[in-house]
C-alpha positions as CSV (number, residue, x, y, z in Angstrom):
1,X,-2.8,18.7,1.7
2,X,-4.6,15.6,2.5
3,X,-2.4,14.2,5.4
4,X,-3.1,10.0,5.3
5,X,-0.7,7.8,7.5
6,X,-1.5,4.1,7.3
7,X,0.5,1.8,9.7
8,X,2.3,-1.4,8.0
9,X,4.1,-4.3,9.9
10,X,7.1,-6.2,8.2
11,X,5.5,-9.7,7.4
12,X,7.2,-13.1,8.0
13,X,7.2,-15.9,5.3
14,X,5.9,-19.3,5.8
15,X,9.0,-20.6,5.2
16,X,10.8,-18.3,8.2
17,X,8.1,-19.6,10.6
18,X,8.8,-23.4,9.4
19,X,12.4,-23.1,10.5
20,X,11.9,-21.5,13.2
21,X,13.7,-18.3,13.2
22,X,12.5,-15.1,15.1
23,X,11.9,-11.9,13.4
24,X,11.4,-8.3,15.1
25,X,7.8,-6.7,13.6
26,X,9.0,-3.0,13.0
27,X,5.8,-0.5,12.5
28,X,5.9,1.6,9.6
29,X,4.5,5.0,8.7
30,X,3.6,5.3,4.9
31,X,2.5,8.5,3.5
32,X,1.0,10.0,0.7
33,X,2.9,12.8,-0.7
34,X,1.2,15.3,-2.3
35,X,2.1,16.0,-6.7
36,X,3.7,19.6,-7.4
37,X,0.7,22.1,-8.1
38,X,-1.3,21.4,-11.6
39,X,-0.5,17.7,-11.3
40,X,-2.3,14.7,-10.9
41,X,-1.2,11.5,-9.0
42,X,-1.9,8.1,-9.9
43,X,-1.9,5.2,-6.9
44,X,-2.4,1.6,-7.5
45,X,-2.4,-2.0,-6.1
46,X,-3.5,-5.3,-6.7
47,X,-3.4,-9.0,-5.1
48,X,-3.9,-12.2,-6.4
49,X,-5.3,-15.3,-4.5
50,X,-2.7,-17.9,-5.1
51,X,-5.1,-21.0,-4.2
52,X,-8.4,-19.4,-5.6
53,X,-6.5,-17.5,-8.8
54,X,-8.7,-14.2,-8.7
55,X,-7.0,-11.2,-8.9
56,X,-8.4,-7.7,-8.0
57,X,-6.5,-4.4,-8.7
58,X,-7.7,-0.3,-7.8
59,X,-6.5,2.9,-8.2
60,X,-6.9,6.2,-6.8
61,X,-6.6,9.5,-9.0
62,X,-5.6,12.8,-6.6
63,X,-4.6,15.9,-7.0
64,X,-2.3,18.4,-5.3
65,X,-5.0,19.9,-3.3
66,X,-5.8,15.9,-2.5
67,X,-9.0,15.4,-4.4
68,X,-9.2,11.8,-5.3
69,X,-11.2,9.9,-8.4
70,X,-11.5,6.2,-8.1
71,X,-10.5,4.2,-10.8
């Protein structure tokens, strides 16, 4: 099993910092779990760029054994 731990923060909105109010930044540990064996998992993500408009998306094809295939 591939074992892949990424670290996240809890974001704040503009609109929280405008008023002023204080928010505690909590780390979080986000795993990838493996599929059952003789399956295939499918990750994706995207963003957009509000002020440019350009979007991007990706995904990552793995199996249980944690061999990945870009998309």
């Amino acid at each position: 099993m591939v074992d892949e731990a990424a670290r996240a923060s809890t974001t704040l909105g503009v609109s929280d910092l405008q008023r002023g109010e204080r928010h505690e930044l909590q780390d979080v540990v986000i795993r990838w779990v493996q599929p059952p064996g003789g399956w295939f998992k499918l990750n994706i993500d995207g963003a957009v760029n509000r002020i440019s408009r350009v979007a991007a998306c990706c995904g990552v094809v793995r199996d249980h054994e944690g061999n990945c295939w870009l998309l």
